[in-house]
N, C-alpha and C positions, 0 to 999 in steps of 0.2 A: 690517277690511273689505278692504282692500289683499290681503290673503292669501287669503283667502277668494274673491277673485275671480280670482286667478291658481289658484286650485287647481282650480276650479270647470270653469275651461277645460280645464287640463289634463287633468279628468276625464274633461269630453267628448269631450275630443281621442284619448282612448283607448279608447271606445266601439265596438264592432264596427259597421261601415255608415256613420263618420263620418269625411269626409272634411277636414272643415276647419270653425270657426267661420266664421260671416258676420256682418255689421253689419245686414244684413237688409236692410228697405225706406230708404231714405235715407240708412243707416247710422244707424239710430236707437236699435239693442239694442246698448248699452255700457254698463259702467261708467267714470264720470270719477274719476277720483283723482288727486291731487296730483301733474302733469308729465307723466300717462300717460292712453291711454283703454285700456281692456278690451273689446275689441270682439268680438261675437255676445254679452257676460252681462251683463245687464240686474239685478245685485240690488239690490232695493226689500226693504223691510223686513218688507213684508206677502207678497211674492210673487218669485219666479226666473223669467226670460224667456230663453230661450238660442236662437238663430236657428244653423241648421248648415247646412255645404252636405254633402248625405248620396251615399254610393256606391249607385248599382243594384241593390245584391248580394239586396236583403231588403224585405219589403214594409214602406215607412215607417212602421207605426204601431208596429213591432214594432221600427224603431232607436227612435223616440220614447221607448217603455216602457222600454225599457235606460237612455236616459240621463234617464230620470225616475229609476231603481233607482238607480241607480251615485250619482244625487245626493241620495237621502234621506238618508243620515248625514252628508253636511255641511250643509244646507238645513233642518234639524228637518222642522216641520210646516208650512211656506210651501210653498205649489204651486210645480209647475215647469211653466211653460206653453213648450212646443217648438215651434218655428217653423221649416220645413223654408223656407233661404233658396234653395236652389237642389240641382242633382244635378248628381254631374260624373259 
């Protein structure tokens, strides 16, 4: 899992329209792992939560679908529920 949520990030972080992970509302979309948090990816076993802070460039639902794509072959069949934390 460790790996899996460093790559997860990474994936999103190279998404066209994405400007940075967010922790979201509270800072509450993370993974906890042993010394470290994952913050903006949220993997649950049943489900992916990833909170972004998105660029202007594109109309959000179409960054969203991207990094829905970009994460289906690491994420199998669990949803990826995207959560736009903010816009810079």
């Amino acid at each position: 899992m460790t790996e899996l949520a460093h790559e997860i990030a990474d994936t999103v972080r190279r998404c066209p329209g994405v400007a940075d992970l967010s922790g979201g509302p509270f800072g509450t979309v993370a993974t906890y792992l042993p010394g470290e948090r994952v913050s903006g990816v949220a993997l649950r076993e049943d489900e992916v939560e990833i909170s972004i802070v998105a660029l202007p460039t594109r109309p959000l639902p179409e960054i969203a679908d991207e990094v829905r794509a970009a994460l289906a072959p690491l994420v199998g069949d669990r949803p990826v529920n995207v959560h736009i934390g903010g816009i810079r």
